[in-house]
N, C-alpha and C positions, 0 to 999 in steps of 0.2 A: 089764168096765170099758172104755168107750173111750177110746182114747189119740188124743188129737189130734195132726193130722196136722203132718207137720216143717216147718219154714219153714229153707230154707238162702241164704247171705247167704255173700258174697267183696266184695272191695276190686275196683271198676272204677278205673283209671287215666281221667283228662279233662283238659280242659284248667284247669278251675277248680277243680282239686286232687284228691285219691282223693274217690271216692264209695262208699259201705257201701249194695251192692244187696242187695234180700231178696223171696225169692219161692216158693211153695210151687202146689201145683196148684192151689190156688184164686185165685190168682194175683198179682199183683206186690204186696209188700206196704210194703216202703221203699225209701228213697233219701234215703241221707244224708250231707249233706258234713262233710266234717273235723274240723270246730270248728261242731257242727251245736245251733242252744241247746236245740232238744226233741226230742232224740231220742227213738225210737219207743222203747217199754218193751219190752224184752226180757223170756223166760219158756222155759221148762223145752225148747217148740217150737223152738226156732233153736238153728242148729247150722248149724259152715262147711261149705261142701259146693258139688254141683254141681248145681246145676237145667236143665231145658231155656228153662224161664223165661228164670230168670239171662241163657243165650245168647243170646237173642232180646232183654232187655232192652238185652244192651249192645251187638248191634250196632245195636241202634236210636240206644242215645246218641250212638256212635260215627259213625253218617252223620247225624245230628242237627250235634253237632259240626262237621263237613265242609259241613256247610247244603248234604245233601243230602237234608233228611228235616224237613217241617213240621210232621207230626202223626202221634203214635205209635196205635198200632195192638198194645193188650196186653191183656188180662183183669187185674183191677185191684182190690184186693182190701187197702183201705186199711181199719184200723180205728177206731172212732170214734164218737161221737154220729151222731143222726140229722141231726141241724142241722149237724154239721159235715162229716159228709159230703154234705150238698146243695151247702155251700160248694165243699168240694173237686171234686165232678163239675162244678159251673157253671162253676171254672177254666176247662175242656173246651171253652168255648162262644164264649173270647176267641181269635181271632185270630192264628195268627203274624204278629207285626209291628207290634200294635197293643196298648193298654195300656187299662186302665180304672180306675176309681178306684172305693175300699174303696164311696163310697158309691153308684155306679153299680149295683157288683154287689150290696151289700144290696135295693136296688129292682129289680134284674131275679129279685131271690131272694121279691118278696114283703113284704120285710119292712124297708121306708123309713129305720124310726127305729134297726135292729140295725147300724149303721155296724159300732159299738166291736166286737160279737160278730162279725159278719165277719174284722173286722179280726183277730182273735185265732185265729178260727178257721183265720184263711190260713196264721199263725204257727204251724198247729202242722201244715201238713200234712203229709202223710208220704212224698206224690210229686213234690220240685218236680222242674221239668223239665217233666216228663211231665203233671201237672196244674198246669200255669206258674201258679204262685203269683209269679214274678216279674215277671207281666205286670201287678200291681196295685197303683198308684202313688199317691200323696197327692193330693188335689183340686186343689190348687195346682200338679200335674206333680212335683213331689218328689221324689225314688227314699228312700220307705221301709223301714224293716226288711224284714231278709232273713234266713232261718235258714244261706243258708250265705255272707252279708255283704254290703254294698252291693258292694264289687267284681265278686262273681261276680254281681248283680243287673244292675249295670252291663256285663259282658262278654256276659252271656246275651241281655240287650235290645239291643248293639250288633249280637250276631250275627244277631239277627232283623231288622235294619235301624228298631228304632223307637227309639235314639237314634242322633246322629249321631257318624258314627267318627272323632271328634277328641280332641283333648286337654281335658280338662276344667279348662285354665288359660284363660280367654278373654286372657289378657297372656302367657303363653307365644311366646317367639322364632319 
């Protein structure tokens, strides 16, 4: 019988709260914040521990964090439909710094009239950060749902410089 291989996962400390990393040789498989609404489904595989993964994943966040670090560089190993993994690699494809809208990326995916699936699909990814799910904002400029909440949505897109680093009171002192 084969036994599938182990996915091990630790708490990475950031600045927009712990993060729950997960990674096995096949490679990074989650990342998820705190109060995260869909969390990836755990199974018999996961188990805490130490990966070289892991290593690699967090110093990435870690100079990412530092905005010393645009775009990571991991073998990537998200599970998921086929439609929803086109979503989550096309994340890949947006910019540090810049933003697109649910319905931009259903038409650069092919598929014009799947706004809503897009949109659900981003909601469940299982790498944000790393596949910036938070770079995909309402038509209107918006800051829509976030799996780990508009704030960390809103800190993540400050750090990248694509909103601006002010107080979001326009009547604020």
């Amino acid at each position: 019988m084969n036994t599938p291989a182990p996915i091990f996962h630790r708490i990475q400390p950031s600045p927009v709260g712990p993060l729950r990393i997960a990674a096995s040789d096949a490679g990074v498989h989650a990342i998820e914040f705190d109060a995260q609404r869909h969390p990836v489904p755990r199974d018999r595989r996961w188990h805490e521990g130490a990966h070289p993964l892991l290593d690699a994943l967090a110093a990435q966040l870690d100079a990412y964090f530092e905005a010393r670090l645009t775009r990571f560089d991991l073998p990537l190993a998200p599970e998921g439909t086929d439609f929803q993994r086109s979503v989550w690699f096309g994340l890949a494809s947006i910019p540090f710094g810049e933003t697109r809208s649910y319905a931009q990326m259903a038409a650069r995916l092919g598929r014009p009239s799947a706004t809503r699936a897009v949109g659900a699909a981003n909601g469940r990814n299982p790498l944000p950060i790393v596949l910036p799910c938070h770079r995909v904002i309402g038509a209107d400029g918006s800051l829509t749902g976030f799996g780990g909440g508009l704030p960390a949505k809103r800190f993540l897109l400050r750090l990248e410089g694509a909103l601006p680093a002010v107080d979001d009171d326009l009547f604020a002192a």
